[in-house]
C-alpha positions in Angstrom: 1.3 -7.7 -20.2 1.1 -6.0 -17.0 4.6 -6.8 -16.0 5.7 -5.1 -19.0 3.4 -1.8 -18.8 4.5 -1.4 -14.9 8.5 -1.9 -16.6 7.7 1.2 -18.3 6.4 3.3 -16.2 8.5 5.1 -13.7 5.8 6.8 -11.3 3.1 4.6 -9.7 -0.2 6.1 -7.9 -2.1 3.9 -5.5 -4.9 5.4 -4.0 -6.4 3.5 -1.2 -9.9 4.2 -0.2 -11.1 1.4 2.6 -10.8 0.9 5.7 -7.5 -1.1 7.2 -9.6 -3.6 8.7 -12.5 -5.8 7.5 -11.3 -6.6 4.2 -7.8 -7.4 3.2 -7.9 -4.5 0.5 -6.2 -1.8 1.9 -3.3 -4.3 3.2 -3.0 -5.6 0.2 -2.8 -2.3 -1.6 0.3 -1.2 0.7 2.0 -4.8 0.0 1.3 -4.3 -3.7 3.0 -0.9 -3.2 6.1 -2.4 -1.3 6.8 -5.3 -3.9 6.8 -2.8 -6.4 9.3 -0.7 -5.0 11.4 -4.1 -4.3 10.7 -5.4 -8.0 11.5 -1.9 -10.1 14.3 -0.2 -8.4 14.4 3.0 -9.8 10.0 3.5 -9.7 8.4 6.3 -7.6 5.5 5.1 -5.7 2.8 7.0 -4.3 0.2 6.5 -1.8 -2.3 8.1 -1.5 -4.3 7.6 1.6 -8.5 8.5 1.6 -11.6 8.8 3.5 -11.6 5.2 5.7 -8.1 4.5 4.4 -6.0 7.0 6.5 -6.6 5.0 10.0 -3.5 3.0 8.3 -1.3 5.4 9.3 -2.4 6.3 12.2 -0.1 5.4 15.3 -0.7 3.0 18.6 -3.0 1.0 16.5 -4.2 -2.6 18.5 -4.7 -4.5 15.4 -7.0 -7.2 15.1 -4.4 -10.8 14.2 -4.1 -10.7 10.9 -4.4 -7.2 10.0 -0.8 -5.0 9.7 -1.1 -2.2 7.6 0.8 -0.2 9.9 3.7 -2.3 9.8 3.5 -2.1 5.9 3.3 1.5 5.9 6.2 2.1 7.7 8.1 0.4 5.0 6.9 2.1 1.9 
């Protein structure tokens, strides 16, 4: 069902509200983001990066192993 409702839509909004590091849910938020873009051709995705979330795209970053939501970023 959702594979079909995300067929029909041509904009997508993710906003992203935790941290980069901690949980996985920010970095999964920006890979969700890029394997839509790869998946729908065509789709417009946004990002929208709040409160804890915008250390994502900030630069010079020493992640902790694991965590590369800069690396994502850069891709969407």
């Amino acid at each position: 069902m959702y594979q079909i409702l995300l067929h029909m839509a041509q904009k997508v909004f993710i906003l992203i509200n935790d941290a980069p590091y901690g949980t996985e849910k920010a970095y999964n938020a920006l890979r969700l983001a890029m394997q839509i873009q790869k998946d729908y051709e065509g789709t417009d995705v946004c990002v929208f990066l709040m409160a804890d979330a915008v250390a994502c795209a900030l630069p010079n970053q020493n992640t902790p192993n694991g965590y590369h939501s800069k690396i994502v970023l850069e891709y969407i």
